[in-house]
Each structure stands twice: as structure tokens, then as C-alpha cells.
C-alpha positions as CSV (number, residue, x, y, z in Angstrom):
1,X,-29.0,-30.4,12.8
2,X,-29.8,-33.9,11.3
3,X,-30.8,-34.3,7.7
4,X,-34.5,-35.6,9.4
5,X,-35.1,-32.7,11.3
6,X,-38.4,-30.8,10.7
7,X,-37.5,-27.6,8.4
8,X,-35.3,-30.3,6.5
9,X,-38.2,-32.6,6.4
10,X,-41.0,-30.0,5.2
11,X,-38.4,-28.3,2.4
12,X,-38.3,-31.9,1.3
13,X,-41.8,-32.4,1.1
14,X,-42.6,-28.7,-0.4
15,X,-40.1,-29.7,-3.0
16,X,-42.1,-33.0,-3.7
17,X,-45.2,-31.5,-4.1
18,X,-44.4,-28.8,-6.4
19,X,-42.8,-31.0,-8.5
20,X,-46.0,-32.4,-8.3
21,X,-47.6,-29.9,-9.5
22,X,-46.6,-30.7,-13.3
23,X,-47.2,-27.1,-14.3
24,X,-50.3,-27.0,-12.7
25,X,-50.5,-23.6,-10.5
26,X,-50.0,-23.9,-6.9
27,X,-52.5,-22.0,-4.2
28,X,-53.0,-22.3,-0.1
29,X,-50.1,-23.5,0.5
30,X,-49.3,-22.0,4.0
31,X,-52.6,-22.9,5.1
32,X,-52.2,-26.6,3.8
33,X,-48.8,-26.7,5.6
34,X,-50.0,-25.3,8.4
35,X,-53.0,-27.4,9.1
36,X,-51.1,-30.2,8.7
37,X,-48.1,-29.5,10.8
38,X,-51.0,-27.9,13.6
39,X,-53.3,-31.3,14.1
40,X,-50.1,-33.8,14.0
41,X,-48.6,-31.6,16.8
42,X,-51.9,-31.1,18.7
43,X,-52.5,-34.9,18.0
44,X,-49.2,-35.9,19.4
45,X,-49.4,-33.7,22.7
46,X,-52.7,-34.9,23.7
47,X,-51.6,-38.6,23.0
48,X,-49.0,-37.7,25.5
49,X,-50.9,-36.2,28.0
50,X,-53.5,-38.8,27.6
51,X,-56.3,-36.5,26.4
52,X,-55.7,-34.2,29.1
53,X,-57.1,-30.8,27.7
54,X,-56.1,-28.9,30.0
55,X,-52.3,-29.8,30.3
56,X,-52.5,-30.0,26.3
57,X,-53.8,-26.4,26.2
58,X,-51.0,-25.5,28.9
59,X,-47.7,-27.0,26.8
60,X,-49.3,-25.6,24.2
61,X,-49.6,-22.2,25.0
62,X,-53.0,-21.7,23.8
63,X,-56.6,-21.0,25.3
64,X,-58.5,-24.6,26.6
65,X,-61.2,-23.2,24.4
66,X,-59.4,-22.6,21.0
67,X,-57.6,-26.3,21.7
68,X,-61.3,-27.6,21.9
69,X,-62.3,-25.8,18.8
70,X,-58.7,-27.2,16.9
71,X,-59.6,-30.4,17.9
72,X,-62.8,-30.6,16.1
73,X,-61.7,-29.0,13.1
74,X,-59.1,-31.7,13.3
75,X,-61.5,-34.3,13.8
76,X,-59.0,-35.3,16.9
């Protein structure tokens, strides 16, 4: 793999931001990581499909309901 690819590119930036940190203690960070990585993904395939929800929920492999939900948490 490349030195950009994503688990190279996330270890970087979990590296960043605990250094970050400055001795402060860290907390949520799965669910930080995961909300982030989630709507850029979800943002990306919609782009792609031009706002199709249902193909989006399709390559996604999730429920057209739960994508719709995801999306407004998002703000997408």
C-alpha cells in the first residue's frame, strides 16, 4: 500500500491529535473517528450517484431509511 492510503492516513492523524492533546485526557474517540470517516464516505457516494438515495443506500449496503436518517445527522 501507498504511504496515503486510508489506515496510513487516519494513524497519522490519530497521532496528530493526541499529540494534541498536551496532556489533556483523551475521550470518544472511536465515535469522533467514526462520524467523521461515516458522512465523508456517505457524502462522497451520493455526490457520485447524484443524490440518488436509493443507489447510495444500495453501494452502501445499508437500509434507504437509516441512509436518510445519516444524512441528517450529517447535515448532507
Amino acid at each position: 500500500m501507498s504511504s496515503t492510503d486510508l489506515p496510513t492516513c487516519i494513524n497519522a492523524k490519530l497521532k496528530r491529535y493526541f499529540k494534541q492533546l498536551d496532556g489533556e485526557q483523551a475521550s470518544g474517540v472511536h465515535k469522533m473517528i467514526i462520524n467523521n470517516v461515516e458522512s465523508i464516505v456517505i457524502k462522497f457516494v451520493l455526490d457520485f450517484v447524484k443524490n440518488n438515495q436509493s443507489e447510495a443506500s444500495r453501494i452502501l449496503s445499508i437500509n434507504r431509511g437509516t441512509l436518510k436518517k445519516k444524512i441528517q445527522r450529517y447535515k448532507l
